[in-house]
Backbone as numpy.savetxt, mean C-alpha at the origin, in Angstrom:
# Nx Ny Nz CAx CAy CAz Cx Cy Cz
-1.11 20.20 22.77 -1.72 18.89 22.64 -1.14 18.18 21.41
-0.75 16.61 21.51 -0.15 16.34 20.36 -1.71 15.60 18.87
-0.82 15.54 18.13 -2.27 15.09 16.95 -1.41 13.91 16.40
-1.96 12.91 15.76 -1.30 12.26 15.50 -2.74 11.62 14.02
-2.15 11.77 12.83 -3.16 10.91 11.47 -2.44 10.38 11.15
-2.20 8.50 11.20 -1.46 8.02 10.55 -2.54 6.80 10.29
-2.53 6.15 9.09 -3.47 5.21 8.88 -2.82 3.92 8.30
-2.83 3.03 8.60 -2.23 1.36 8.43 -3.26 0.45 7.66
-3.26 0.07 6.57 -4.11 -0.67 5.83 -3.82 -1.61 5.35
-3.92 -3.04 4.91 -4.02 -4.15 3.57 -5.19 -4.84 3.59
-5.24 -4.49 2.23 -6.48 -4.93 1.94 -6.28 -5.06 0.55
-7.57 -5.63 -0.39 -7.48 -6.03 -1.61 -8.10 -4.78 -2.57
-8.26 -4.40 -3.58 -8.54 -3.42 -4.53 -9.73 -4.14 -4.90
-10.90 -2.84 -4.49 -12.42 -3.40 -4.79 -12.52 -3.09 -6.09
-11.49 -2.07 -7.30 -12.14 -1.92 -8.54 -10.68 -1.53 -9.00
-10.51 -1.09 -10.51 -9.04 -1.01 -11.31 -8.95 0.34 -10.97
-7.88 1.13 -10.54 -7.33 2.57 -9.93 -7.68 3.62 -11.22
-8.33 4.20 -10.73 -8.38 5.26 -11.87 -7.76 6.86 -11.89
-6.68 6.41 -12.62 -5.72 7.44 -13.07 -6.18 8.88 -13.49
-6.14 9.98 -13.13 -6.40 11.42 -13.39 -5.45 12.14 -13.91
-5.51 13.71 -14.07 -4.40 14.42 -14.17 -4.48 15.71 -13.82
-4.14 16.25 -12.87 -4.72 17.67 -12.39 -4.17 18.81 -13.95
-4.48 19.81 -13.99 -4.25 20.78 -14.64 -2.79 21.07 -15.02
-2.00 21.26 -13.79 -0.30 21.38 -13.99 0.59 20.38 -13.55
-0.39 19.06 -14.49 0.40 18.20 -14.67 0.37 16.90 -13.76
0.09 17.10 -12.69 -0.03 15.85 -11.27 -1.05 15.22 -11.23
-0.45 13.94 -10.92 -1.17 12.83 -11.52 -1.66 12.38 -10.21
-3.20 11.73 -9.80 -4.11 11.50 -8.95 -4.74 10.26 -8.86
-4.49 9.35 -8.58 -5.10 8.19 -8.57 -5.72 7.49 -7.45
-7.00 7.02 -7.96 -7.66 6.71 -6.72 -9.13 5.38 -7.07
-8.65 4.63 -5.60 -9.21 3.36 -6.28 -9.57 2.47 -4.60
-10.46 2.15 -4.73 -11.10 1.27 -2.79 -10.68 0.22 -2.82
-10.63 0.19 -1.26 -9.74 -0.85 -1.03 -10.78 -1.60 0.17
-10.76 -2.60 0.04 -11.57 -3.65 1.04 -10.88 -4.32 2.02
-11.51 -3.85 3.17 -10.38 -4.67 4.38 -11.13 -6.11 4.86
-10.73 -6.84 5.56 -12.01 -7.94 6.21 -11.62 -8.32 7.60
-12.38 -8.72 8.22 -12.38 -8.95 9.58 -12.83 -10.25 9.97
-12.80 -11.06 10.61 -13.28 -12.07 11.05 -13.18 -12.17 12.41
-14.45 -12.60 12.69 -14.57 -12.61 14.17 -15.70 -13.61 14.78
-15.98 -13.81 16.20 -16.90 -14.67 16.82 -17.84 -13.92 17.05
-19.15 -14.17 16.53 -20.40 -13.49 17.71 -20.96 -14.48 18.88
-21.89 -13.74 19.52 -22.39 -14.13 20.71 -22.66 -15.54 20.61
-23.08 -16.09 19.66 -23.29 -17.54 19.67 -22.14 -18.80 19.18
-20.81 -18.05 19.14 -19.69 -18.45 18.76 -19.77 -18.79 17.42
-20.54 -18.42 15.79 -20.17 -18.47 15.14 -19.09 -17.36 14.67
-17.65 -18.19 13.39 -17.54 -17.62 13.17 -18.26 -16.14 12.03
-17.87 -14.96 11.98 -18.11 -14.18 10.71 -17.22 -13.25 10.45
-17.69 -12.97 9.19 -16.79 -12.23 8.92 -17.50 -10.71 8.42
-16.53 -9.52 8.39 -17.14 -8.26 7.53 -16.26 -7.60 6.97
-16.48 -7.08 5.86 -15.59 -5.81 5.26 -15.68 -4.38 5.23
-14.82 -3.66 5.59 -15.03 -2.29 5.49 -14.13 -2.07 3.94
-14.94 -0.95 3.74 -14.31 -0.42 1.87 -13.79 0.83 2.39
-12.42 1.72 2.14 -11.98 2.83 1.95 -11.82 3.36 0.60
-11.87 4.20 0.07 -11.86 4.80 -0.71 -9.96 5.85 -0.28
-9.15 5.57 -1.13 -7.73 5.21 -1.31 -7.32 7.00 -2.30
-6.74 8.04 -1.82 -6.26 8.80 -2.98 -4.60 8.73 -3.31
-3.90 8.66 -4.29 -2.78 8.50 -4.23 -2.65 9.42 -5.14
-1.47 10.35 -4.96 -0.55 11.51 -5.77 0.84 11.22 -5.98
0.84 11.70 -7.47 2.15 11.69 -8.04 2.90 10.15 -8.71
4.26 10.17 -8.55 4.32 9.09 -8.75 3.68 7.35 -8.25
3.38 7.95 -6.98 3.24 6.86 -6.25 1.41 6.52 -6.90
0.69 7.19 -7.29 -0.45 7.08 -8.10 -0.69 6.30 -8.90
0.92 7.36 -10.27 1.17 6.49 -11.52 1.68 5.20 -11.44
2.34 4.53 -10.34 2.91 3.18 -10.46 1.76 1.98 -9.52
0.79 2.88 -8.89 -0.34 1.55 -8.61 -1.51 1.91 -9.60
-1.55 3.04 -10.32 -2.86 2.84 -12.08 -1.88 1.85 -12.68
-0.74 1.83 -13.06 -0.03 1.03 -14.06 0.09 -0.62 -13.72
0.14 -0.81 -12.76 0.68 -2.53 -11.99 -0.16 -2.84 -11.06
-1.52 -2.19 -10.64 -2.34 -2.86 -9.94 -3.70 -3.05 -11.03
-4.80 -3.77 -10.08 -6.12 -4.14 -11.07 -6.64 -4.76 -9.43
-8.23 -4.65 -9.82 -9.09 -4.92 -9.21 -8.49 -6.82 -8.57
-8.61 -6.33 -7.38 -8.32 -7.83 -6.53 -7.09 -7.89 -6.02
-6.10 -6.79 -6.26 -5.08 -7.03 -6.31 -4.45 -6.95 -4.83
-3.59 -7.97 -3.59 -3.52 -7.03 -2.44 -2.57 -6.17 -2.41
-2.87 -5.03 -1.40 -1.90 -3.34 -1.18 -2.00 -3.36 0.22
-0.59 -2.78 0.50 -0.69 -2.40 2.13 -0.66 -0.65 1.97
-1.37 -0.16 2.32 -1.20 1.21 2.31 -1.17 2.11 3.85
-0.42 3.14 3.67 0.11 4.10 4.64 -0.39 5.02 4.19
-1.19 5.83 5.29 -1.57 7.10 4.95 -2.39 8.21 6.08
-2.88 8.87 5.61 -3.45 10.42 6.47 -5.24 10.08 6.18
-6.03 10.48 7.26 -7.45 10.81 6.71 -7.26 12.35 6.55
-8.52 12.38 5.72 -8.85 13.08 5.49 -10.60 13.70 4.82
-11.15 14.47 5.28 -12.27 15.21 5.43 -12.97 16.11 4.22
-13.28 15.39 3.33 -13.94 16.19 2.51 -14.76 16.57 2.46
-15.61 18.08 2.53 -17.27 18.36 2.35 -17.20 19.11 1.10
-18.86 18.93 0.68 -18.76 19.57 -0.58 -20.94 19.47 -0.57
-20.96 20.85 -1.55 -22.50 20.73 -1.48 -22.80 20.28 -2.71
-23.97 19.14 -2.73 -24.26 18.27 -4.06 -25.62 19.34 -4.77
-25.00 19.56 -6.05 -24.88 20.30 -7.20 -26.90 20.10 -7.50
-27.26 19.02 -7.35 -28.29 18.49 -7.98 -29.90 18.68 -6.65
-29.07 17.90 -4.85 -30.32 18.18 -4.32 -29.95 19.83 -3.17
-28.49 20.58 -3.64 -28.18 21.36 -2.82 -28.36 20.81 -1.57
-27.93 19.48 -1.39 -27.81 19.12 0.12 -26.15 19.27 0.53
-25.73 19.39 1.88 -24.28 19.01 1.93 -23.77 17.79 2.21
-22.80 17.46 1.43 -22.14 16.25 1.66 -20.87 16.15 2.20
-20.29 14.71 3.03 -18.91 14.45 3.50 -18.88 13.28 3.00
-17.22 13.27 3.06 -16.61 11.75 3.08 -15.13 11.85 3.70
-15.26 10.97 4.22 -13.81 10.72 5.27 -13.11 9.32 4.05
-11.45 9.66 3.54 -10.77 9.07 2.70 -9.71 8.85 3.43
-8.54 8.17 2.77 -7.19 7.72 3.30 -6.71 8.37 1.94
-5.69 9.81 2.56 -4.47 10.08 1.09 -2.87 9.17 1.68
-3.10 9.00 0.25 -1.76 7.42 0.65 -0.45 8.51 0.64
0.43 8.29 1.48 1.27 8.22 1.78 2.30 7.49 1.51
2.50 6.06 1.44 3.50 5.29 1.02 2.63 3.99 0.98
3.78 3.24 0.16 2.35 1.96 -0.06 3.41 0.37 -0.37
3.15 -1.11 -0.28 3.73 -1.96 -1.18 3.09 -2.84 -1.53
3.49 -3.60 -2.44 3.00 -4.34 -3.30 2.61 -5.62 -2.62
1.75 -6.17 -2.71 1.92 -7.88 -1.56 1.80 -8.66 -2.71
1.89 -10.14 -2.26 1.33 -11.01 -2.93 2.42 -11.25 -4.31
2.12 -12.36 -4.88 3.12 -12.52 -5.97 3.37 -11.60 -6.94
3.86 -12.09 -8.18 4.21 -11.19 -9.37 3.31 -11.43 -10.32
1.82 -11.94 -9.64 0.84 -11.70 -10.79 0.38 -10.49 -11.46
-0.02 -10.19 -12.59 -0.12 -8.88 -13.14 1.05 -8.07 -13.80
2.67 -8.88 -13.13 3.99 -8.34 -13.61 4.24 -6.86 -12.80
3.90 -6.86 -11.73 4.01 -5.44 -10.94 5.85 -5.65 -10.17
6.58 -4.79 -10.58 7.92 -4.87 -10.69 8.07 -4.98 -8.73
9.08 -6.00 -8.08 9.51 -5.91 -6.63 8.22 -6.23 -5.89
6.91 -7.14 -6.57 6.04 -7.06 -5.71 6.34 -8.40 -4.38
5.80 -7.75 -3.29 6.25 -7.93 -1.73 7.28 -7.61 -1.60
7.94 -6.48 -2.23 9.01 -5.47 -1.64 8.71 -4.12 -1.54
9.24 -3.20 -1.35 9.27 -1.93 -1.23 8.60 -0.99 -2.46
7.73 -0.49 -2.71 7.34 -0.10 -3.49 7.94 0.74 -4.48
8.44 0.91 -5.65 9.37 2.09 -6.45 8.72 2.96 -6.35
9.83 4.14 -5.66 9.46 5.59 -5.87 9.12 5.69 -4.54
8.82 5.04 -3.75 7.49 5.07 -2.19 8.54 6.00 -1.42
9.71 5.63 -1.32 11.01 6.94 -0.86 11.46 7.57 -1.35
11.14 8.25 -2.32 11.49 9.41 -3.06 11.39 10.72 -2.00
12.66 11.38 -2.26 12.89 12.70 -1.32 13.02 12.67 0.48
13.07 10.90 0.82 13.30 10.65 2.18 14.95 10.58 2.05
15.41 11.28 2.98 16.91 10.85 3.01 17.20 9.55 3.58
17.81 8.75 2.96 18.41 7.05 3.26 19.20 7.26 4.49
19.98 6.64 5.37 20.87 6.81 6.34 21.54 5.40 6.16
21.25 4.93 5.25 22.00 3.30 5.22 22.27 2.99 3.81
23.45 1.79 3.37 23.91 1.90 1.66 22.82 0.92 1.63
22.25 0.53 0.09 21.85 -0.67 -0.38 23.13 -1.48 -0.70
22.42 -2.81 -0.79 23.04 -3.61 -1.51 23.56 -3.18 -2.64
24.72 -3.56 -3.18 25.07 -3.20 -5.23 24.30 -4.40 -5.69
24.69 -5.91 -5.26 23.81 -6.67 -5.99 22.38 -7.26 -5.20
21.82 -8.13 -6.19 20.49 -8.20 -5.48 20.83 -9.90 -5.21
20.03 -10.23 -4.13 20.39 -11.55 -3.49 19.81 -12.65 -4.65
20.74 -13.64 -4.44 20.03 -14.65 -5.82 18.99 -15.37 -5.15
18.21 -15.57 -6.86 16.96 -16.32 -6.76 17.34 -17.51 -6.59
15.86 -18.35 -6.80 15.99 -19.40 -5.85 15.94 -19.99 -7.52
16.02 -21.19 -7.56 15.44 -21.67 -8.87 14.21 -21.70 -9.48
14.14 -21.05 -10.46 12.73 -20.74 -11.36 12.34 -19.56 -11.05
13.12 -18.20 -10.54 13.02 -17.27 -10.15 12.16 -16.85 -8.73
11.53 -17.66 -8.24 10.95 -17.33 -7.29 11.47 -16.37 -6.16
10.98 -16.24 -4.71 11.75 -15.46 -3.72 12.99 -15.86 -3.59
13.89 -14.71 -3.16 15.40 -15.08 -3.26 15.60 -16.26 -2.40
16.52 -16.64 -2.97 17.40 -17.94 -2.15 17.89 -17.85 -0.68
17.99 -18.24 0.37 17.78 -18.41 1.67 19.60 -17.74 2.02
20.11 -17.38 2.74 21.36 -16.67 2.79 22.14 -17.80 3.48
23.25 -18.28 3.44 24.16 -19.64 3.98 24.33 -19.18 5.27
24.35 -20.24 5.60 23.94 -20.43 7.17 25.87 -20.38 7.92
26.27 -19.35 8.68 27.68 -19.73 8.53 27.73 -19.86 10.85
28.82 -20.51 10.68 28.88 -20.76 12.13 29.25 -19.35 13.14
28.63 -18.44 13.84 28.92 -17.49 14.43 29.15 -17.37 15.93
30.64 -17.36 16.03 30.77 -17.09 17.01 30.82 -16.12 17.99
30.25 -16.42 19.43 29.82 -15.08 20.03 31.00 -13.68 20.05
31.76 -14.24 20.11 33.44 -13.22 20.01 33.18 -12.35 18.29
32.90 -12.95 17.60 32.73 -12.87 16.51 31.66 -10.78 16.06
30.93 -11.20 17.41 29.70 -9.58 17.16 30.26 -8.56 17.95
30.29 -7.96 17.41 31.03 -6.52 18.15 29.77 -5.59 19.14
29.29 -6.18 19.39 28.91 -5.52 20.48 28.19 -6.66 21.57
C-alpha cells in the first residue's frame, strides 16, 4: 500500500520563532503559522476562518527563519505531519498534538525585516539535494531602486530557431 505525508502551507507567522538547541548541538525552531480561508455560507455571505499550525523546523533551515522572520511575517512551508503523545506531568492525563516538521520552506513577500532572497528560494532549503542543472554565475539586474529584477529583453524568436 503506498503512504504518502507531504504538507503544502502559506500562511503568516502567528508569533516570533523560537529558537532552541538540542544537547549535541541542533538547533530547533518552532513558531505557528495561520492559514485563512474565505468562503460563502448558506446565505451567500462572504467569511472567512483561520486554521493555526504549529510549524517545527531543524537545523539550518530553523536557524535562518529564528534569524529573518518575526511575527506577521508570510512563509510558504513544506513539510511531514506528525503525531505527538505525551502524558501531562500535572493532571496525569494523556495528551496529543498533530504538527507540520518543515521540510523546506521560502520566504514571500518583500524585503521587509531584511530577510536575504525574500520571494526566492530559501538559503540552505537544498542543502544535500543533488542539483542536476548549473545556476546562473551572475544574478539578473535590478530594476531601478533595487526592486524585483528587471524584465529579460524581449528578442524576436524564430520557430527554426528551438531545437526541438
Amino acid at each position: 500500500m503506498a503512504n504518502l505525508n507531504r504538507v503544502l502551507l502559506i500562511g503568516n507567522l502567528t508569533r516570533d520563532p523560537e529558537l532552541r538547541v538540542t544537547p549535541k548541538g541542533t538547533a530547533i525552531c518552532q513558531f505557528g503559522l495561520a492559514i485563512s480561508r474565505s468562503f460563502k455560507d448558506e446565505s451567500g455571505q462572504t467569511r472567512e476562518e483561520a486554521t493555526f499550525v504549529d510549524i517545527e523546523a531543524w537545523g539550518k533551515q530553523g536557524e535562518l527563519i529564528a534569524k529573518y522572520c518575526t511575527k506577521g511575517r508570510p512563509l510558504f512551508v513544506e513539510g511531514r505531519l506528525r503525531f505527538d503523545q505525551w502524558e501531562d506531568k500535572t493532571t496525569q492525563q494523556k495528551r496529543s498534538k498533530l504538527k507540520v516538521v518543515l521540510e523546506n520552506f521560502q520566504f514571500l513577500g518583500g524585503r521587509e525585516g531584511g530577510a536575504p532572497g525574500a520571494g526566492g528560494p530559501a538559503s540552505g532549503a537544498d542543502e544535500g539535494v543533488d542539483q542536476t542543472f548549473e545556476r546562473p554565475a551572475a544574478t539578473p539586474p535590478r530594476a531601478p531602486g533595487g526592486g524585483r529584477p528587471a524584465p529579460a529583453p524581449q528578442h524576436d524568436i524564430n520557430d527554426e530557431d528551438v531545437p526541438f
